[in-house]
C-alpha positions as a Markdown table, in Angstrom:
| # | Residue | x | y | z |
|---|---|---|---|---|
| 1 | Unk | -22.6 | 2.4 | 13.9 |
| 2 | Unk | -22.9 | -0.1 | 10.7 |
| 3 | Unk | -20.7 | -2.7 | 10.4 |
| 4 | Unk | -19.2 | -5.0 | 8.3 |
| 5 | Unk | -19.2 | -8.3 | 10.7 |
| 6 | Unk | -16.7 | -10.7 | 9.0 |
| 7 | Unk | -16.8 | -14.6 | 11.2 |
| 8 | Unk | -13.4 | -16.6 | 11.2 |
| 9 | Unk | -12.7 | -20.1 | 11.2 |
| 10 | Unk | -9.9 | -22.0 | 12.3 |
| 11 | Unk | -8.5 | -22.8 | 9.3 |
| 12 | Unk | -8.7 | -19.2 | 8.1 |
| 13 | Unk | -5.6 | -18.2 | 10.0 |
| 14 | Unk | -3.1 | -20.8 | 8.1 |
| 15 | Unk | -4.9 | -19.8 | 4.6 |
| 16 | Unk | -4.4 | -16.1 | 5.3 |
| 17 | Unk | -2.0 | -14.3 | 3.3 |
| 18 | Unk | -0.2 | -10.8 | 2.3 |
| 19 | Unk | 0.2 | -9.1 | -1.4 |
| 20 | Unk | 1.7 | -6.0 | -2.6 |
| 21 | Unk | -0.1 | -5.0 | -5.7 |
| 22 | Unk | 1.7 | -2.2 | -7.9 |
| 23 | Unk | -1.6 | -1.9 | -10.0 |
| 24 | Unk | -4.0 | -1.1 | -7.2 |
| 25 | Unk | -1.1 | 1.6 | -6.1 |
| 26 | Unk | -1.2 | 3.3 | -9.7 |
| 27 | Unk | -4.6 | 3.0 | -9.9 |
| 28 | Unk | -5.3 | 4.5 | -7.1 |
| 29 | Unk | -1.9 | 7.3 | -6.8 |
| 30 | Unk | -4.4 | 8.5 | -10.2 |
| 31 | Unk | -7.4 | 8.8 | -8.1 |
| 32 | Unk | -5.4 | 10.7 | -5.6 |
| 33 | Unk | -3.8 | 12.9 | -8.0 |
| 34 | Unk | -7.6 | 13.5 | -10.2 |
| 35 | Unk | -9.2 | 14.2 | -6.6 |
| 36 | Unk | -11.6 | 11.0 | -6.9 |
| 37 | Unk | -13.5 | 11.3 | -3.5 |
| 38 | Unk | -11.4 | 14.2 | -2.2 |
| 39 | Unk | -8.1 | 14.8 | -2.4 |
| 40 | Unk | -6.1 | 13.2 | 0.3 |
| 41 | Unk | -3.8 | 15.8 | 2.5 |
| 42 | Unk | -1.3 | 15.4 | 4.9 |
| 43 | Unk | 1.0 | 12.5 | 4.8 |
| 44 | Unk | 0.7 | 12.2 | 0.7 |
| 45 | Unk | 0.0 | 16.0 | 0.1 |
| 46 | Unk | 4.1 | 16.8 | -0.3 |
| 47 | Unk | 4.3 | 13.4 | -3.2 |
| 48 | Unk | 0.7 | 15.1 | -4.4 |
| 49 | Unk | 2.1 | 18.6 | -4.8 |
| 50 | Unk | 5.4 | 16.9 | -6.2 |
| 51 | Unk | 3.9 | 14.9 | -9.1 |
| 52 | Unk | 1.0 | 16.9 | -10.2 |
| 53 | Unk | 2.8 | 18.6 | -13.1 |
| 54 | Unk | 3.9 | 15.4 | -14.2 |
| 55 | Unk | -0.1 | 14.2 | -14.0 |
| 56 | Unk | -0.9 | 16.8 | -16.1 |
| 57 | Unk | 0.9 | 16.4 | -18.7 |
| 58 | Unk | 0.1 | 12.5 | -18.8 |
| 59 | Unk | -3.3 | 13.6 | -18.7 |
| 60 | Unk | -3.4 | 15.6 | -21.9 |
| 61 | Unk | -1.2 | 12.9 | -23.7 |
| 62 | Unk | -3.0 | 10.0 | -23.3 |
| 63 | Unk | -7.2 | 8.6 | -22.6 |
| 64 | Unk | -6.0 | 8.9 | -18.5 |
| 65 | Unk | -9.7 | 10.3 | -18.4 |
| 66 | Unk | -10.9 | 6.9 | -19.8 |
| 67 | Unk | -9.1 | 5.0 | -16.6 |
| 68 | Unk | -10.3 | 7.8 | -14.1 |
| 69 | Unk | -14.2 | 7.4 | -15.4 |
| 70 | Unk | -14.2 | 3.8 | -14.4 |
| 71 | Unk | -13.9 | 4.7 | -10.7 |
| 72 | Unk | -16.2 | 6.6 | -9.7 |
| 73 | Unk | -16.6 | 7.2 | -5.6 |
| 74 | Unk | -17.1 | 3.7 | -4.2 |
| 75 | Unk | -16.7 | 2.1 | -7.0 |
| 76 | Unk | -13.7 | 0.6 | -9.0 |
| 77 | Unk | -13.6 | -1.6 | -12.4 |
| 78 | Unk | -12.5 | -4.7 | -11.1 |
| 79 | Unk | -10.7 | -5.8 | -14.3 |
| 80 | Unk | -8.1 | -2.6 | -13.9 |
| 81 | Unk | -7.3 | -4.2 | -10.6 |
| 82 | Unk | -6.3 | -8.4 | -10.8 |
| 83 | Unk | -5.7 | -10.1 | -7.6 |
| 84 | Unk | -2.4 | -10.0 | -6.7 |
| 85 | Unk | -0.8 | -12.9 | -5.9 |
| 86 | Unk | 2.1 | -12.3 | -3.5 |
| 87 | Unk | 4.6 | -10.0 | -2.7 |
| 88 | Unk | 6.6 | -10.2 | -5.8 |
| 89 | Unk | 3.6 | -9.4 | -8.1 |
| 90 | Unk | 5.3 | -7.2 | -11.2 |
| 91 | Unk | 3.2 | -4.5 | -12.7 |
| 92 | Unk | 3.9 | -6.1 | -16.0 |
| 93 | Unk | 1.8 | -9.5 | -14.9 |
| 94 | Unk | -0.7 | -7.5 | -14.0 |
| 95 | Unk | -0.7 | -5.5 | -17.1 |
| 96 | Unk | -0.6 | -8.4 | -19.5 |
| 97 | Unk | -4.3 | -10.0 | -16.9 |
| 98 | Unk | -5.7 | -6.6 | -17.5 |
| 99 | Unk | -5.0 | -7.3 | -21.5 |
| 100 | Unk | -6.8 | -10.4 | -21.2 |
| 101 | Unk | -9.5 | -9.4 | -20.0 |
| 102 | Unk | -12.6 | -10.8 | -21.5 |
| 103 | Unk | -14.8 | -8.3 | -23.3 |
| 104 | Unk | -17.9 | -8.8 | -22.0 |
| 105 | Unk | -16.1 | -8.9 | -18.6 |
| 106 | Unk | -15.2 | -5.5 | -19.5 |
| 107 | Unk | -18.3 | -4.0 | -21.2 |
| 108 | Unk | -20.2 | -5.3 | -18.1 |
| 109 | Unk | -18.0 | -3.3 | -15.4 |
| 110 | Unk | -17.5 | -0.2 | -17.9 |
| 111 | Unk | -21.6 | -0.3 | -17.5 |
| 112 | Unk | -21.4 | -0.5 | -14.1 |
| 113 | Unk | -18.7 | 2.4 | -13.5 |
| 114 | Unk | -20.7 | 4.7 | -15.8 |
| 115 | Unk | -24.4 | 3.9 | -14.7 |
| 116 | Unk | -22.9 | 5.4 | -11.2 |
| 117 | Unk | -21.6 | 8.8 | -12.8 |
| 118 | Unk | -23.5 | 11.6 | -13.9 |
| 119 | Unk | -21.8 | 13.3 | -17.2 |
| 120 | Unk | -19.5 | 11.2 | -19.0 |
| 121 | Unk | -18.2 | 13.6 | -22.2 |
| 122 | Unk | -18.5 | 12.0 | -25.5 |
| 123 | Unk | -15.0 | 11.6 | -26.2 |
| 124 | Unk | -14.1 | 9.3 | -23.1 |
| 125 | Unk | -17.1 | 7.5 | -23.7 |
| 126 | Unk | -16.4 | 6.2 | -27.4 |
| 127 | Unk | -12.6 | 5.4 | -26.2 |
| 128 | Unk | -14.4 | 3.0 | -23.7 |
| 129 | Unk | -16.5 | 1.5 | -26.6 |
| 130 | Unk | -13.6 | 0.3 | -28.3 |
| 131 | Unk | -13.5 | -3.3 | -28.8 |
| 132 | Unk | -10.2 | -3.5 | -28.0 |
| 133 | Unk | -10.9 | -1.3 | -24.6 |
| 134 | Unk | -8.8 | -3.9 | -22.2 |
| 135 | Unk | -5.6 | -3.4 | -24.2 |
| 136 | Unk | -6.1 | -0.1 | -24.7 |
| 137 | Unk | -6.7 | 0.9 | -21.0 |
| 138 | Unk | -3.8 | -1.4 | -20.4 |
| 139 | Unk | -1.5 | 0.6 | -22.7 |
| 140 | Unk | -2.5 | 4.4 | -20.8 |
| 141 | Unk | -1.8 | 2.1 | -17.3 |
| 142 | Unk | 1.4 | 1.5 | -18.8 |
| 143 | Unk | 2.8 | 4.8 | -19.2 |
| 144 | Unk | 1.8 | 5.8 | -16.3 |
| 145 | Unk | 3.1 | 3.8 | -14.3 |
| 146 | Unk | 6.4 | 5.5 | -16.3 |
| 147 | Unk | 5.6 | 8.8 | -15.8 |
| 148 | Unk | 3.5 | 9.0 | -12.5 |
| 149 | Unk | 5.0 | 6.0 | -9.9 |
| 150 | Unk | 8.1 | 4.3 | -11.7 |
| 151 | Unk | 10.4 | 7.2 | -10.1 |
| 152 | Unk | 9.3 | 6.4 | -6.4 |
| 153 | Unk | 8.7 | 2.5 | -6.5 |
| 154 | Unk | 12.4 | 1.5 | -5.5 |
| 155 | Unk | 10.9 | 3.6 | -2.1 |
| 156 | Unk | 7.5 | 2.8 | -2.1 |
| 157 | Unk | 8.1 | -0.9 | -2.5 |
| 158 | Unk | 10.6 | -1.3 | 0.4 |
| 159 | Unk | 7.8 | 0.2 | 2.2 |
| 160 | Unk | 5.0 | -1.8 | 1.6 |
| 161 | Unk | 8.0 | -5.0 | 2.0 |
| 162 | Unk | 8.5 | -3.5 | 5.2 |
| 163 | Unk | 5.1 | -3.8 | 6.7 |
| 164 | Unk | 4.6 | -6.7 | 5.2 |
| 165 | Unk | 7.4 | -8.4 | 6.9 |
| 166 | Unk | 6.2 | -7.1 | 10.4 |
| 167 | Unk | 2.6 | -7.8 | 10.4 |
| 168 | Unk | 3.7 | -11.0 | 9.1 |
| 169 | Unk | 5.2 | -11.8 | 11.8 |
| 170 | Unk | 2.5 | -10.6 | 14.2 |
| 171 | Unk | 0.1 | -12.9 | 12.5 |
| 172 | Unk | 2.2 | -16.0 | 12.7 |
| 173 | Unk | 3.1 | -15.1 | 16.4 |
| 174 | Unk | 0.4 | -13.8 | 18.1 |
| 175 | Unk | -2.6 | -14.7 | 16.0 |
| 176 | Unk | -5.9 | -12.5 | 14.8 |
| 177 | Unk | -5.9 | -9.9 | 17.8 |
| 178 | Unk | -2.1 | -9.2 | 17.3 |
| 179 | Unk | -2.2 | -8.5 | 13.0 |
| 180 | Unk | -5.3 | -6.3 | 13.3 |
| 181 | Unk | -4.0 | -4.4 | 16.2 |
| 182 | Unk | -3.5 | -1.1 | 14.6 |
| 183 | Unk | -4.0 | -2.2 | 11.4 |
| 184 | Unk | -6.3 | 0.5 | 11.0 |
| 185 | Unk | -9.0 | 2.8 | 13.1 |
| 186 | Unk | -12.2 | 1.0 | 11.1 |
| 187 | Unk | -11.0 | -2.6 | 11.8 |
| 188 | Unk | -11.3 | -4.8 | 14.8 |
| 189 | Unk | -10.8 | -8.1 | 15.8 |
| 190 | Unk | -13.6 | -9.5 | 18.7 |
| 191 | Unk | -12.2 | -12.5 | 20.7 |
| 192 | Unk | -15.8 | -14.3 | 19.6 |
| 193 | Unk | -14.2 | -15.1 | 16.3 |
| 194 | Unk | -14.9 | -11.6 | 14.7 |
| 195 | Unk | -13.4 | -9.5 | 12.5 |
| 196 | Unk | -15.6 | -6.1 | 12.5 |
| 197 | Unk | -15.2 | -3.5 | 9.9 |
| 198 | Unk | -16.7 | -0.3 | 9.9 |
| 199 | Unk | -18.3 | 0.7 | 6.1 |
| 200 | Unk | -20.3 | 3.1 | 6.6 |
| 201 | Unk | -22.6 | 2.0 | 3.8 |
| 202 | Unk | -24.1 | -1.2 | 5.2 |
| 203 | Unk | -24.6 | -3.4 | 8.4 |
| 204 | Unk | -24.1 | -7.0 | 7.6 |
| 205 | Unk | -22.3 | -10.2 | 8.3 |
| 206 | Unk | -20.0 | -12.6 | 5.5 |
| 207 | Unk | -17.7 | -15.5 | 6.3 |
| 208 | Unk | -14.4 | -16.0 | 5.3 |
| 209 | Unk | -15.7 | -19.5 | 4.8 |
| 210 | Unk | -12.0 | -21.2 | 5.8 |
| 211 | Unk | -10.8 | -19.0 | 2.4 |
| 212 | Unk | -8.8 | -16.9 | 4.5 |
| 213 | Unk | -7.9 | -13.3 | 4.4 |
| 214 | Unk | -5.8 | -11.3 | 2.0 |
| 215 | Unk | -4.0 | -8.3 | 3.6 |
| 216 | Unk | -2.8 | -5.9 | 0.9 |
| 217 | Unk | -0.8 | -3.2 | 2.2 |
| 218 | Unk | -0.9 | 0.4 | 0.7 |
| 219 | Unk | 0.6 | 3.8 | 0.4 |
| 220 | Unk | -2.8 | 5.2 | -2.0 |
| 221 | Unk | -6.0 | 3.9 | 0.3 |
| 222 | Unk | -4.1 | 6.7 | 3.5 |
| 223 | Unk | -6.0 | 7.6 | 5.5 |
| 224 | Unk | -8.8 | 4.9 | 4.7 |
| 225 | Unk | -9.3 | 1.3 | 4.6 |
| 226 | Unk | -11.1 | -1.0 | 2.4 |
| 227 | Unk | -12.8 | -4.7 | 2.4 |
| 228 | Unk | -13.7 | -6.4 | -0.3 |
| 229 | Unk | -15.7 | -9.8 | -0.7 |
| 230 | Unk | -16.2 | -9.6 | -4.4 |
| 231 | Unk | -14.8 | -11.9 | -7.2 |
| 232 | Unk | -12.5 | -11.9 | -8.8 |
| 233 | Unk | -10.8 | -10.9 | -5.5 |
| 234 | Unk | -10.7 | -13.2 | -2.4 |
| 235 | Unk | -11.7 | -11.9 | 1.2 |
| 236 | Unk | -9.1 | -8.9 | 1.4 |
| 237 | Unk | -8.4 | -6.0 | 3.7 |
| 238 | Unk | -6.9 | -3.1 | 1.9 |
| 239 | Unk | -5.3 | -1.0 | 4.5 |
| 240 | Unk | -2.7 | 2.1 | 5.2 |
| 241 | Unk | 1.2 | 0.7 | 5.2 |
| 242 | Unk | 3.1 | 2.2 | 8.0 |
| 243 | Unk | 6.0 | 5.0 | 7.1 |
| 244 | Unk | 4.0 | 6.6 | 4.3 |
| 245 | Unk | 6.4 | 9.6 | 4.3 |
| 246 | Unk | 9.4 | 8.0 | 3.6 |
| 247 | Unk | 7.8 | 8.0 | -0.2 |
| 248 | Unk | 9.5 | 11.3 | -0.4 |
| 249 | Unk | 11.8 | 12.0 | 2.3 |
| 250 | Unk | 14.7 | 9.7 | 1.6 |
| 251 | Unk | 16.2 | 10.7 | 4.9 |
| 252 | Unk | 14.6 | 10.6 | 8.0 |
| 253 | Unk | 14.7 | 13.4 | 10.4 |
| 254 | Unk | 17.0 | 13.7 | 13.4 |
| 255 | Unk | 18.1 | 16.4 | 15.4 |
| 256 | Unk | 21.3 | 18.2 | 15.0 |
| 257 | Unk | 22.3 | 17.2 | 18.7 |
| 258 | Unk | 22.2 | 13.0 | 17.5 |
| 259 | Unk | 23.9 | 13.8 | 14.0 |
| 260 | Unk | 26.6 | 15.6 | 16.2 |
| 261 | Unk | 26.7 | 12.5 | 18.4 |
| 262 | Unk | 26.3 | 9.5 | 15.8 |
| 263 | Unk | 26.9 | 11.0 | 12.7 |
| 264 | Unk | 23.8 | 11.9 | 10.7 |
| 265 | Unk | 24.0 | 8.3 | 8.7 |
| 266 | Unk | 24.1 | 6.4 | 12.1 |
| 267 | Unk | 21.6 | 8.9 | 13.6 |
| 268 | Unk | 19.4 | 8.7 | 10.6 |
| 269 | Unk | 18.9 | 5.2 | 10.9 |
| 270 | Unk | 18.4 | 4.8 | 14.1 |
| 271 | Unk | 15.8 | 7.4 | 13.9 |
| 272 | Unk | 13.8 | 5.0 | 11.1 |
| 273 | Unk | 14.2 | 2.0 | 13.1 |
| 274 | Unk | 10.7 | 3.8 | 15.0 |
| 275 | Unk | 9.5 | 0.1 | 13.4 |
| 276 | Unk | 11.5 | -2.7 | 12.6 |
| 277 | Unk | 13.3 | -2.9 | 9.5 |
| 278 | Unk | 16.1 | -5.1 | 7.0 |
| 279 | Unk | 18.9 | -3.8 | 5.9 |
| 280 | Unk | 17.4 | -3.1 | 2.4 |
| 281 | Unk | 14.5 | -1.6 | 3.4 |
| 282 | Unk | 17.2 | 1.2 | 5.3 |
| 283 | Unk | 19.2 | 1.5 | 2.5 |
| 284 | Unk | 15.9 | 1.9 | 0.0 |
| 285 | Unk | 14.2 | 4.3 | 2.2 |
| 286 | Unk | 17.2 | 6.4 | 2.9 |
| 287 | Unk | 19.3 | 6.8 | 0.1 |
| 288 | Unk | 22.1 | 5.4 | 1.6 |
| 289 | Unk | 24.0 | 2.4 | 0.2 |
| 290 | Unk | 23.7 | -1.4 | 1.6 |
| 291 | Unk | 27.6 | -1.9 | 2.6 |
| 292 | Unk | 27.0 | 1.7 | 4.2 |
| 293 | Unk | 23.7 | 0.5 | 6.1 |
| 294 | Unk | 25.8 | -2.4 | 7.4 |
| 295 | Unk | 28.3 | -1.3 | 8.6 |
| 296 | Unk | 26.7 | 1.9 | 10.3 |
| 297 | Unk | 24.2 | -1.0 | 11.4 |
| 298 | Unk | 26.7 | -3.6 | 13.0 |
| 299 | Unk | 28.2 | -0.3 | 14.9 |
| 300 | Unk | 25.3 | 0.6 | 16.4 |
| 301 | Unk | 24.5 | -3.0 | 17.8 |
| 302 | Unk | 27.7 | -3.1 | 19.2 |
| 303 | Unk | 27.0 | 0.5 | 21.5 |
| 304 | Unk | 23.5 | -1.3 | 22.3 |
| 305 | Unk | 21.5 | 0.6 | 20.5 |
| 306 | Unk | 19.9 | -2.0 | 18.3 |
| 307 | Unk | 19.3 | -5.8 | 18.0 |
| 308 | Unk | 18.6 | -8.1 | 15.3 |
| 309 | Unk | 16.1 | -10.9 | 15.4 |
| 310 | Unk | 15.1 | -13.2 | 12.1 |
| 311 | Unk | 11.8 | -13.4 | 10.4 |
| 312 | Unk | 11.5 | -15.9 | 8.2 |
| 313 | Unk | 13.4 | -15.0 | 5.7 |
| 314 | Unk | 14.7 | -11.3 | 6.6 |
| 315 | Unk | 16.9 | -10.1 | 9.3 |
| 316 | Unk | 14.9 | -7.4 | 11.0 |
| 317 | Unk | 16.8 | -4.5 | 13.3 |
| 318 | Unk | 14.7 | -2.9 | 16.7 |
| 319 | Unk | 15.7 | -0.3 | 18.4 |
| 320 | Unk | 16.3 | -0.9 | 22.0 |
| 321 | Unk | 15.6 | 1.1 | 25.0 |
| 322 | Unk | 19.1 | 2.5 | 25.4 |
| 323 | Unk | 18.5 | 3.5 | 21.5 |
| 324 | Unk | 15.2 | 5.3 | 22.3 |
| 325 | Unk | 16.9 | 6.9 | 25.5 |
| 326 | Unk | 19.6 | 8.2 | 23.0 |
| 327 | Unk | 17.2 | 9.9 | 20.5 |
| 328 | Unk | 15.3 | 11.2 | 23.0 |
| 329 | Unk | 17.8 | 13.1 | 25.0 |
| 330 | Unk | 19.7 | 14.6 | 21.9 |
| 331 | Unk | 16.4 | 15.7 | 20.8 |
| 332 | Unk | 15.4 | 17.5 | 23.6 |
């Protein structure tokens, strides 16, 4: 097996990091839609299915062809992907970096994108000849982010929050071994100081040279995973965010026998609460309001059914046994 070998040092732990990047998720939501390396199915098939219209029409409309010839299959034009630099990032800061980009910057990666494709038809190829190719790239990102993700970010932002929160608080608590535990099938942490990586492509070794690791959750990379060790970007772990169908079911599933018992708000959230979870993230993720969430919330911690514990920051809900015990036996 060929493997990406990545060594840690002891200071890479407290220089670690998490970002949520709603460029690399367009970007990428386009590559899924255009069938770049395979369309994905299961988990993003039904948001697939549900958009594609929508795709289409951007498509004829506007040089989307343009963005889509600049990633090829294992390959993406780093410029139409800026680091992101936290959890808050906005698409329109990472709009206005891809603006900015410096021409030859750009000419050099457009070179790069196309030297690694076969036929590239005329017309796409003189929009990427444009001297003003960064802002006009930029513009095309723009509306589609409008027309293609905009609709579902409310959802699809609670959920990357979500798992950002928790492995969060893995990392801080129980080190290395506890944030790469089921992070995802190709990653592995060795108690020798090692994270490996399975590529596929190569069988090497890097540091993270004390620089740390950026995790960058994501809805677009499922089922895969990707490292990257390349400037502009730092050492980062793109991986699959948990709860990727809550993108388009606003309302998790429960059986009739636990609506019946708890009311199918109650029931629904304590069905969701299958991971931890704030009070926003609930209300996001299943349509239901934030007083409503609370309230239905601070009932079901008085039956027993849930606790709250604090993470930095947030207020995170868990199920507790006598919760699972309750879902289990309506559903069966």
């Amino acid at each position: 097996m060929r493997m990406l070998r990545i060594d840690v040092a002891g200071e890479d732990l407290a220089r670690s990091r998490f970002a949520v990047s709603p460029l690399w998720e367009l970007v990428h939501a386009l590559r899924q839609l255009a069938g770049v390396g395979g369309r994905a199915e299961g988990a993003l098939r039904p948001w697939l299915v549900r958009t594609w219209e929508r795709f289409v029409r951007l498509r004829a409309e506007v040089d989307v062809d343009a963005v889509l010839a600049l990633q090829p299959p294992g390959y993406g034009a780093d410029f139409l992907s800026p680091t992101p630099t936290g959890v808050a990032t906005t698409i329109d800061g990472l709009l206005e970096e891809v603006r900015a980009t410096p021409l030859e910057q750009a000419r050099a990666e457009i070179a790069e994108a196309l030297g690694r494709r076969g036929h590239v038809e005329p017309r796409v190829r003189q929009v990427l000849a444009r001297p003003d190719v960064a802002t006009h790239l930029a513009d095309v990102l723009a509306l589609a982010w409008e027309r293609v993700l905009a609709p579902d970010w409310p959802v699809l932002r609670a959920i990357l929050e979500r798992d950002v929160v928790q492995r969060a608080e893995q990392l801080a608590t129980g080190g290395w071994s506890a944030a790469l535990a089921n992070l995802h099938e190709r990653v592995s942490w060795d108690d020798s100081g090692v994270i490996a990586f399975d590529d596929r492509r190569a069988d090497t070794g890097t540091s993270l040279g004390g620089r740390g690791l950026l995790f960058v959750p994501s809805v677009f990379v499922w089922p895969g995973a990707a490292a990257t060790f390349e400037s502009p970007w730092p050492p980062a772990l793109i991986y699959p965010a948990r709860g990727v169908a809550a993108l388009w079911e606003r309302r998790a599933e429960v059986s009739a026998a636990a609506a019946r018992l708890l009311g199918p708000s109650r029931a629904a959230i304590l069905a969701a609460l299958d991971t931890p979870a704030s009070t926003s993230h609930l209300a996001v993720t299943l349509g239901q309001s934030l007083g409503g969430v609370g309230d239905h919330l601070s009932v079901l911690r008085d039956a027993g059914l849930v606790v709250r514990t604090r993470s930095g920051r947030s207020v995170l809900y868990r199920r507790t046994p006598v919760g699972d015990a309750v879902l289990a036996t309506a559903g069966d």
